[in-house]
C-alpha positions as CSV (number, residue, x, y, z in Angstrom):
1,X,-69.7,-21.1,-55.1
2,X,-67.5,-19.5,-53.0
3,X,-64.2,-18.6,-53.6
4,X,-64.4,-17.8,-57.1
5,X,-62.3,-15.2,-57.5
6,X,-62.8,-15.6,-61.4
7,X,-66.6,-15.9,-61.3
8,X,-68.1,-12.8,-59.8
9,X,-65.4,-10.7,-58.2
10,X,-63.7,-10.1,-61.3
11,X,-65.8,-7.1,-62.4
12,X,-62.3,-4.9,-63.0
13,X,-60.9,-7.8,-65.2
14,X,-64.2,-7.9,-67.3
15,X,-64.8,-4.4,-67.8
16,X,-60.8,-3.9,-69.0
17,X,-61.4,-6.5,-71.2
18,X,-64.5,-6.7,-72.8
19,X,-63.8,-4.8,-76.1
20,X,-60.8,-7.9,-76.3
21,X,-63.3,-10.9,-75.7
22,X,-63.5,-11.5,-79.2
23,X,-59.9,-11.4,-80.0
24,X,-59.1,-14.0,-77.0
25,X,-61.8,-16.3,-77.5
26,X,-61.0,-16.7,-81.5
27,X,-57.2,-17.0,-80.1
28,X,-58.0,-19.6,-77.6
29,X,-60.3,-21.0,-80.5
30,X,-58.1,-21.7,-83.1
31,X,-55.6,-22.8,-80.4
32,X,-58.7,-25.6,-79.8
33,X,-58.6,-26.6,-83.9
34,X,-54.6,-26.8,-83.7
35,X,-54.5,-29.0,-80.9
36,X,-57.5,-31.4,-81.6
37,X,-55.7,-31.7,-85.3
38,X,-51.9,-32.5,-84.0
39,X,-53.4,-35.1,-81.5
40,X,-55.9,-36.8,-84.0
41,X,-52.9,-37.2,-86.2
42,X,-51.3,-39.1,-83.5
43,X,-54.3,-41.5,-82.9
44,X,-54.8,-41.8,-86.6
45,X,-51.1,-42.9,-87.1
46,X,-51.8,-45.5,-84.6
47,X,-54.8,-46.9,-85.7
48,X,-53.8,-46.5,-89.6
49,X,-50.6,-47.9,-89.1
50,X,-50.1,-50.5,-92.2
51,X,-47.2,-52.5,-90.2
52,X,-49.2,-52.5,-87.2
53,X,-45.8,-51.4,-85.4
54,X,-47.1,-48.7,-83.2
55,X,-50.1,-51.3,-82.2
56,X,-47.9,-54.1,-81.0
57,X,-45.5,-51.6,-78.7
58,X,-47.4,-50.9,-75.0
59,X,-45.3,-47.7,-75.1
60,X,-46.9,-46.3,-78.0
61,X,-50.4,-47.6,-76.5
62,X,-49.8,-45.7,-73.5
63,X,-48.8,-42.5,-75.7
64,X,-52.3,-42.6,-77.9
65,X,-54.0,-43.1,-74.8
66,X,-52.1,-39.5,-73.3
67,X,-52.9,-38.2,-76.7
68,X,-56.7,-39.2,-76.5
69,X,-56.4,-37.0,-73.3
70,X,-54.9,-34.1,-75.2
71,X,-57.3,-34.5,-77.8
72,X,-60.5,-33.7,-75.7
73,X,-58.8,-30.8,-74.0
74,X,-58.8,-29.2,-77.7
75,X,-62.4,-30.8,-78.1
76,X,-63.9,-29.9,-75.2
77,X,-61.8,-27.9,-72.4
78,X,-60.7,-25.2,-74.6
79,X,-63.7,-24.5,-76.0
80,X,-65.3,-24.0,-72.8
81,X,-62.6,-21.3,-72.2
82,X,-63.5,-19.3,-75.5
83,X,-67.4,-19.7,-74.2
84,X,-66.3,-18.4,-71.2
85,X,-64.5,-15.3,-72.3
86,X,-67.6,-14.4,-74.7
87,X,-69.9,-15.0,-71.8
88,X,-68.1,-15.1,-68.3
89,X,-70.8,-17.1,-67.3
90,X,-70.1,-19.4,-64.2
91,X,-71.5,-22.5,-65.6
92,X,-68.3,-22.5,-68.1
93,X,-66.2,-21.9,-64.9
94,X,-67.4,-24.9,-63.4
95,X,-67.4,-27.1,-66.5
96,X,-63.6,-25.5,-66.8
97,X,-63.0,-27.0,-63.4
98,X,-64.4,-30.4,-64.1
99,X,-62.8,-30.9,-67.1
100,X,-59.4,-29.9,-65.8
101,X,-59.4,-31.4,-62.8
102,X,-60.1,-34.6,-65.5
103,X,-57.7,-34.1,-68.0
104,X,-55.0,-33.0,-65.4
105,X,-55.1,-36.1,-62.9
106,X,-55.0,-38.0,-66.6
107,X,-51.7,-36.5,-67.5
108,X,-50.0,-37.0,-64.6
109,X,-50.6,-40.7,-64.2
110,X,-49.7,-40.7,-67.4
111,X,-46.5,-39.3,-67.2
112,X,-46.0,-42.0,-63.9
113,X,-47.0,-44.9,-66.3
114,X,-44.5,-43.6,-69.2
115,X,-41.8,-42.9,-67.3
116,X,-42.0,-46.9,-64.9
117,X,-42.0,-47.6,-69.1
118,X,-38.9,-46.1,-69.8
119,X,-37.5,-46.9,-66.3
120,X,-38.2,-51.1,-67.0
121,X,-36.9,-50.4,-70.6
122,X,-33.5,-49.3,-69.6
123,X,-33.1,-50.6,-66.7
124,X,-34.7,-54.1,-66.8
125,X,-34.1,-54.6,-70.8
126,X,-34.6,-58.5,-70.2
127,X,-37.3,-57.5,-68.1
128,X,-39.4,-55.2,-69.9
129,X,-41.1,-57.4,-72.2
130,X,-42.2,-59.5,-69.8
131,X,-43.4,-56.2,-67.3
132,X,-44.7,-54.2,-70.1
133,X,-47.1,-56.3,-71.6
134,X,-50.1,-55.0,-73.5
135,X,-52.4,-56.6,-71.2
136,X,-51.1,-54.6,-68.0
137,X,-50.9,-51.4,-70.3
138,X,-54.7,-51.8,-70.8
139,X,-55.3,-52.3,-67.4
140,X,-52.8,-49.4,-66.8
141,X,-55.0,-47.5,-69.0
142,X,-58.4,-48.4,-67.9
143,X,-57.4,-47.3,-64.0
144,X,-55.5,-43.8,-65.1
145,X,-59.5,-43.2,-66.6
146,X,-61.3,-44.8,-64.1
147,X,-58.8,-42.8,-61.0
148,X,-59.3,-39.5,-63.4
149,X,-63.0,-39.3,-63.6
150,X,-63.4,-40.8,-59.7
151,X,-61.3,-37.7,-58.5
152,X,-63.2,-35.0,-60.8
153,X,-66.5,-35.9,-59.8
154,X,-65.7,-36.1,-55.7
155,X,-63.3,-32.3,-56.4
156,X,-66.6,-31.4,-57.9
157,X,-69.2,-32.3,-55.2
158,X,-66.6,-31.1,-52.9
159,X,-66.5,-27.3,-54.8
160,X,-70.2,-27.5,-55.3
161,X,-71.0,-28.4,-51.5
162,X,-68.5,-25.5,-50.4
163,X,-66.1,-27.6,-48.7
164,X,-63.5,-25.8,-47.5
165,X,-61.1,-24.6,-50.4
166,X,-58.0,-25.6,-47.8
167,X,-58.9,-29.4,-48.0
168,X,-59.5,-29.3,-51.9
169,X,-55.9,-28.0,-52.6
170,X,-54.7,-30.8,-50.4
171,X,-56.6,-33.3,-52.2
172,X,-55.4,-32.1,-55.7
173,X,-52.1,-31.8,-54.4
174,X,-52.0,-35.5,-52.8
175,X,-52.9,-36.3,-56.6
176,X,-51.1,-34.0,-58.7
177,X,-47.6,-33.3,-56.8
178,X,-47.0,-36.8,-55.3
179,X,-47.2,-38.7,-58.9
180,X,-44.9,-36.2,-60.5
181,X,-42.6,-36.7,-57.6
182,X,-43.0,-40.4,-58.5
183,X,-42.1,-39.4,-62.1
184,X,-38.8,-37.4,-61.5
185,X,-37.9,-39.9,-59.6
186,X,-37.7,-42.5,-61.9
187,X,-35.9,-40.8,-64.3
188,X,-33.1,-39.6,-61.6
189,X,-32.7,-43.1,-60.3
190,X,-32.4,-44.0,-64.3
191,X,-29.7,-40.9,-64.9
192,X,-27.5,-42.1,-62.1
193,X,-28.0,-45.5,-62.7
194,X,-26.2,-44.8,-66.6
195,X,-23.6,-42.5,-65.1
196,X,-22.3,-45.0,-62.5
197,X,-22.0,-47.2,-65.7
198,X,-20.4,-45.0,-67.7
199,X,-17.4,-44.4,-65.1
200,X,-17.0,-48.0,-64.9
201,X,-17.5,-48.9,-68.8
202,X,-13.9,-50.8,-68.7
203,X,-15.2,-52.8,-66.4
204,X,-19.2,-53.3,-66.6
205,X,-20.1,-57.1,-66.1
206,X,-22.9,-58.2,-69.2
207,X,-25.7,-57.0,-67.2
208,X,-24.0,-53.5,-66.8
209,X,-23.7,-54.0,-71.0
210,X,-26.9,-54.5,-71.8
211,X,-28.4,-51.4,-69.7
212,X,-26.0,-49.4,-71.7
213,X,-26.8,-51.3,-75.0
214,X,-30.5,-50.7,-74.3
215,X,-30.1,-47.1,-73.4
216,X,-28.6,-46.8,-77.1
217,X,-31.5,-48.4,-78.3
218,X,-34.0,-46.9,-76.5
219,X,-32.8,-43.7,-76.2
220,X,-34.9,-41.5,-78.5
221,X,-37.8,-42.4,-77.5
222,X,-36.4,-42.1,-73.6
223,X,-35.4,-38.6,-74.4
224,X,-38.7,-37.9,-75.6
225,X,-40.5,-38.5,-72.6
226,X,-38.2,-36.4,-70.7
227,X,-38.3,-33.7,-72.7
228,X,-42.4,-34.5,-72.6
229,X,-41.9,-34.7,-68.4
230,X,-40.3,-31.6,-68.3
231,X,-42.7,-30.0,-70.3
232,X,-45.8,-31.1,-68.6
233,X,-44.1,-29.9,-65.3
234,X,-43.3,-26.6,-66.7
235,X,-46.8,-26.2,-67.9
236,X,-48.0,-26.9,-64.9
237,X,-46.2,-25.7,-61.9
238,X,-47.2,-22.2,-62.6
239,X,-51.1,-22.5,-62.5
240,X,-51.0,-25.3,-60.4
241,X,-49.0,-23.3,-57.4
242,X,-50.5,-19.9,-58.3
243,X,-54.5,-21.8,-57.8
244,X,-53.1,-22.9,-54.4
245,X,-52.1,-19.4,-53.2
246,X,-55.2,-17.7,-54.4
247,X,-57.3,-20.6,-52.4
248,X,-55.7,-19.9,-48.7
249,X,-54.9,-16.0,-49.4
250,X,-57.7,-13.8,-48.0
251,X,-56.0,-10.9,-48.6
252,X,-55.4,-11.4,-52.1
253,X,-58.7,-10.2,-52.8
254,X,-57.7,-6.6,-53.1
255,X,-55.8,-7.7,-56.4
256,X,-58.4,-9.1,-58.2
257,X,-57.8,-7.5,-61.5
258,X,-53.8,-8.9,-61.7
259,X,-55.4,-12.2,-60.3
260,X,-57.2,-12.6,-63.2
261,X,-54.5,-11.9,-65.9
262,X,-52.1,-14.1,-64.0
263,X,-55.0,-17.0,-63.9
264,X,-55.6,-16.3,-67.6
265,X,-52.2,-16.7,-68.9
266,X,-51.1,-19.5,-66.2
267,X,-54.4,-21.1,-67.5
268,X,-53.2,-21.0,-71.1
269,X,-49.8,-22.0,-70.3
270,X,-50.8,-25.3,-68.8
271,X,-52.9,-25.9,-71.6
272,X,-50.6,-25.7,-74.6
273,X,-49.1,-28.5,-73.4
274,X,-51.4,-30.5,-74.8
275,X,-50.9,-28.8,-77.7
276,X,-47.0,-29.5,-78.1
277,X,-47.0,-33.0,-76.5
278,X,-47.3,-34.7,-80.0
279,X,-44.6,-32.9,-81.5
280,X,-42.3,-34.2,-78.5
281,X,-44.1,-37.4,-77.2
282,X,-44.8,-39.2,-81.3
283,X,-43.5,-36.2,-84.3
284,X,-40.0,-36.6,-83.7
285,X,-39.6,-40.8,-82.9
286,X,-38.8,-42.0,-86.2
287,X,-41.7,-44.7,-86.2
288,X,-44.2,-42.1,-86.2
289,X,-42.3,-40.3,-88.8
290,X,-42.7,-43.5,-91.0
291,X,-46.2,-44.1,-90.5
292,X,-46.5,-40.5,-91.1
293,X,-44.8,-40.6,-94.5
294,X,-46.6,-43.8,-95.6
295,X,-49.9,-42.9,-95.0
296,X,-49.1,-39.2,-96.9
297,X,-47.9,-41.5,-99.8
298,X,-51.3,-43.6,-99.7
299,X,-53.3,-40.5,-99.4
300,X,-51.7,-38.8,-102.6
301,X,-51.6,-42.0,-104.7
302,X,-55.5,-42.7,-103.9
303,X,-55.6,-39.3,-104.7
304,X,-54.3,-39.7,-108.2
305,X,-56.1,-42.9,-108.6
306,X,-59.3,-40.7,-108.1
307,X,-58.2,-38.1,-110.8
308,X,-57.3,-40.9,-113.4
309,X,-60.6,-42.5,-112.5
310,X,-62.5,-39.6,-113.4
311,X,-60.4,-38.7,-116.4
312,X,-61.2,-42.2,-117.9
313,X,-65.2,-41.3,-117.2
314,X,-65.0,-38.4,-118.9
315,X,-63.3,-39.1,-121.4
């Protein structure tokens, strides 16, 4: 494949390395466990739910369907990382690409879909039952798959036809920069929709009243998904830009060795995110802190049922 600045031109970055393969690939390893366990929580806590509350809310739909994302990036992406670190082979680098070019379009529409959510929810209270239905979040969901694994499988014909590398970095740019754009946009016509309310608050009308009334209401989870938006952007601005450069810089060759210790970090940078999106998308909402507690509570009181069980065998 050409191009591959990671795949057989990095001799220098393999040879400095090679006594540290081990040491990375356990690190990228247990970074795998961590964030396949924080994002099965997540997915357990909606499908274990007692109250069904976190079922009936097409917010918290969307949000196990970005954590189902997360999930298989700990299941599968990140341990094709630590294979290829042991091995450097270049089948792992192009599974690496295929599943990232997956996972990331996945994110991103994501992040669209969660923040039109939070837009309709603040914006369009009386609205947002009727818009955000679970019906049309299914569907939502079935076409951020369907668009995810269409794109990774034409990126990957493209890479494995050598297409040129210029046309491929428009392509994942057309669907990677333009829905984020889409994202902070909804969330800047949100902030200065609340702040032209809030200098009129003497004088709001009843529909000025209830966008503020359901920003109180909404407001935690709203503040989640910003702080999730913001995260995902910071993530992935770094690799994302730094995997343009390299594709349309011919001279950058002569730098292979600092090309690969910036890919490798970038790389790692972008996926953490999937790491630390449960802690900000579900940990801290105080619904998933309830079902949290609950089902610890039923898990240590089966628990004790078990020991007394066994106790009244025995004895």
């Amino acid at each position: 494949m050409e191009n591959d600045f990671y795949d057989s031109t990095g001799r220098p970055w393999k040879e400095a390395n090679f006594d540290l393969k081990y040491f990375w690939a356990v690190f990228v390893a247990l970074t795998a466990l961590a964030t396949t366990f924080a994002n099965a929580l997540v997915l357990l806590a909606v499908w274990k739910d007692p109250n069904k509350n976190l079922q009936r809310s097409p917010s918290n739909l969307l949000i196990a369907s970005q954590a189902i994302a997360d999930f298989f990036v700990g299941l599968v992406q990140e341990p094709l990382c630590a294979w290829w670190i042991l091995t450097f082979s270049s089948i792992a680098v192009h599974a690496i690409e295929a599943v990232s070019s997956l996972f990331l379009v996945s994110s991103v529409l994501h992040a669209v879909a969660l923040s039109f959510d939070r837009y309709v929810a603040v914006a369009r209270p009386l609205q947002h039952n009727v818009t955000i239905t679970k019906r049309r979040v299914f569907l939502w969901i079935l076409v951020i798959w369907i668009s995810s694994i269409v794109y990774m499988s034409y990126r990957t014909i493209l890479r494995e036809l050598n297409y040129s590398i210029t046309l491929i970095n428009i392509i994942s740019g057309a669907h990677t920069v333009l829905p984020s754009v889409i994202s902070v946009l909804f969330y800047i016509r949100l902030y200065c929709m609340l702040k032209n309310l809030r200098k009129g608050a003497r004088d709001l009308d009843e529909s000025g009243k209830m966008v503020i009334n359901a920003y109180q209401r909404e407001r935690n989870m709203t503040k989640a998904m910003v702080v999730a938006l913001c995260l995902f952007l910071f993530c992935l601005t770094p690799w994302f830009v730094f995997y343009q450069v390299i594709g349309a810089c011919p001279t950058c060759e002569e730098h292979e060795s600092y090309q690969m210790y910036l890919f490798a970090i970038f790389y790692y940078i972008f996926t953490m995110k999937s790491l630390l999106n449960p802690f900000l998308y579900a940990w801290r909402l105080p619904k998933y802190k309830a079902v949290f507690k609950t089902l610890l509570k039923t898990g240590r009181n089966n628990h004790r049922r078990i020991e007394v069980i066994n106790l009244s065998e025995t004895s």
